[in-house]
C-alpha positions, 0 to 999 in steps of 0.5 A: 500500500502507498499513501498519497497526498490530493489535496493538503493546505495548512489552515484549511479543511477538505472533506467528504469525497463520498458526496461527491465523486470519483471517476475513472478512464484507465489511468485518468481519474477525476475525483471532486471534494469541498474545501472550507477552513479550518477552526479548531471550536468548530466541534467534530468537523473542525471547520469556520462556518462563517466562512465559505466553502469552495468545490473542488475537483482533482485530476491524475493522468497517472493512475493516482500517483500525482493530483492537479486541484482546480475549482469545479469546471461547473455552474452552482447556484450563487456560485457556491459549494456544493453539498456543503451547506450544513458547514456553513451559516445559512446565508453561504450555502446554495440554498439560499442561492436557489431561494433568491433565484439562481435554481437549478433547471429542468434537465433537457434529458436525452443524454448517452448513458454509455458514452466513454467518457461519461460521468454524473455528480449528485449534489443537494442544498442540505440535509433538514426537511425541504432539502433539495438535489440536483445532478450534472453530467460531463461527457468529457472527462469532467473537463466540463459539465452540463446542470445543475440539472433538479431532481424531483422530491418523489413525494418525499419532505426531502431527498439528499442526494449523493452521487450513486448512479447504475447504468442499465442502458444507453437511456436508462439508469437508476439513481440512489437517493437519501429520502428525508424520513416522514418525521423531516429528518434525514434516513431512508435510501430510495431507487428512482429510474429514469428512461429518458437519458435522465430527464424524468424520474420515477420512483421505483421503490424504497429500500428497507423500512422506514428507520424509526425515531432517531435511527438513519439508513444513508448515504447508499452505494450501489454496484451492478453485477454482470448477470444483472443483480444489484447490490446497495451498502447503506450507512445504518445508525440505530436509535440506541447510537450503534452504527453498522454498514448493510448489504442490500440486494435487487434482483429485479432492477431495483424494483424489490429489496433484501438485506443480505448481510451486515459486513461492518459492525461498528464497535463504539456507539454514538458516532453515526459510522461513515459511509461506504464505497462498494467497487466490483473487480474485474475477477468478480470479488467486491470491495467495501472500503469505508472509514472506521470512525472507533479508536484507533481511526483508520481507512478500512476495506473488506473483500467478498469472494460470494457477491456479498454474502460473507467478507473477509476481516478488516482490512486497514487501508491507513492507519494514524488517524488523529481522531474520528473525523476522517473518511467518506471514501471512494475506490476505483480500479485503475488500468493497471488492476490496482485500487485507488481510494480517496478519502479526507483525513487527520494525522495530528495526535490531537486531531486538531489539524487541517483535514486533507484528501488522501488517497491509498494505492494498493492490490486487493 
């Protein structure tokens, strides 16, 4: 295993590639993340919330081995961060944008779903009751990017949505989504479909039950099989404060639901877990990478040989995590056969630092 730096500034706090995401052509990657500043009372996330933050996008040519950061190539509402207003005062964020107008449009749809060089990001104005999504889409390698194109509410008090796109056809895919729960507040995982090349969507269905009080099934992501079936890993927190990572299985294009295994377990209560990032192998083994939030905080990866069924133990990606504010992964498989896995990270003793994005290279 090799340990990369993507992006590291003194002072500043970069954070949460899991919202965002990671793309790959052989060995040209594109990864986006946001970046505020850093504020040592900041609470758990040690970050200024009356300052901005900004999104970012890197771009290695060489599988990984080195990064060149720039602002997002993209329009955002009010010129803001996306996905990021839960780190910032209210008057920053792109909700405030979309409210004094600067909305996202509808999306025109029509859009090749199979193109080489495709790639789709998620993004939302928050995460309390009425949040809203939107998407883009790039069909150059994120050089540029089309949106921000809305995505409905499906009928929900809000949907939060994070980049999880499968790709069925050259018009059809299915999106995963975070539904607000009936109560206001973030917690079940929906699959809407879309026909048209993504410009209308329909919800297919729920996956799961809806949490009860106090409990959440996030942040889902999602991998389809070569004979067609789908497995989702959901971020799970129960009302008692254990945190857990389930597996969840389709075997009818996301129209019905079955959980088929817990592969992490979460020892220490009362730190909502970290999502997972679910990558399929060229040789038919899944990987689950996520970041392991109790002591002594690392990035972690499991192997499963079964489609899921049963995963191998823990597997520690990085260790020397300064505290538990670190994770938010995403893994892809470069042209050579080995994994790149980007996520943000502290290495003070203290976990009073800067938070940067690393990345880990390394053969499954």
């Amino acid at each position: 295993m090799r340990q990369m730096t993507v992006y590291r500034e003194p002072g500043r706090f970069a954070g949460w590639p899991a919202n965002y995401g990671l793309w790959a052509w052989g060995n040209g990657l594109v990864l986006c993340f946001t970046v505020g500043y850093h504020d040592s009372q900041g609470r758990f996330h040690a970050r200024d919330t009356a300052r901005p933050f900004e999104t970012l996008q890197a771009r290695s040519l060489d599988g990984g081995e080195t990064w060149q950061v720039q602002p997002f190539p993209g329009r955002t509402p009010g010129g803001c961060a996306l996905s990021a207003d839960e780190h910032m005062r209210p008057e920053l964020g792109v909700a405030a944008a979309i409210a004094a107008g600067d909305a996202p449009s509808l999306s025109p749809g029509g859009f090749d779903l199979l193109h080489p060089d495709l790639a789709i990001l998620c993004a939302r104005t928050g995460l309390g009751a009425g949040v809203e999504s939107f998407f883009y889409v790039s069909t150059d390698r994120c050089h540029t990017w089309q949106g921000p194109n809305a995505l409905p509410l499906f009928g929900q008090t809000g949907i939060a949505a994070r980049t999880d796109v499968v790709i069925l056809g050259a018009s059809e895919a299915l999106l995963f989504l975070t539904a607000n729960k009936s109560d206001g507040h973030e917690g079940r995982v929906l699959c809407a479909h879309s026909g048209d090349g993504l410009g209308t969507f329909d919800l297919r269905a729920f996956v799961g039950k809806e949490p009860p009080s106090g409990a959440f099934e996030i942040m889902p992501a999602s991998v389809r099989l070569a004979e067609g079936r789908i497995l989702t890993a959901i971020r799970c927190r129960g009302a008692d404060g254990a945190a857990w990572i389930d597996l969840w299985r389709s075997e009818d294009e996301g129209r019905s639901w079955r959980r088929v295994a817990r592969p992490v377990q979460f020892a220490e209560r009362g730190h909502s877990g970290n999502p997972p990032t679910l990558t399929l192998l060229a040789d038919g083994r899944l990987v689950l990478t996520y970041g392991n939030r109790d002591a002594p905080y690392t990035i972690a990866a499991r192997l499963s040989i079964n489609e899921g069924c049963t995963w191998s133990g823990e597997i520690t990606l990085r260790a020397g995590g300064g505290c538990r504010d670190l994770g938010y992964p995403r893994t892809v498989a470069r042209a050579d056969g080995a994994l790149v896995t980007a996520y943000y990270f502290n290495d003070r003793p203290d976990g009073d630092g800067e938070r940067f994005i690393g990345a880990t290279i390394w053969r499954p």
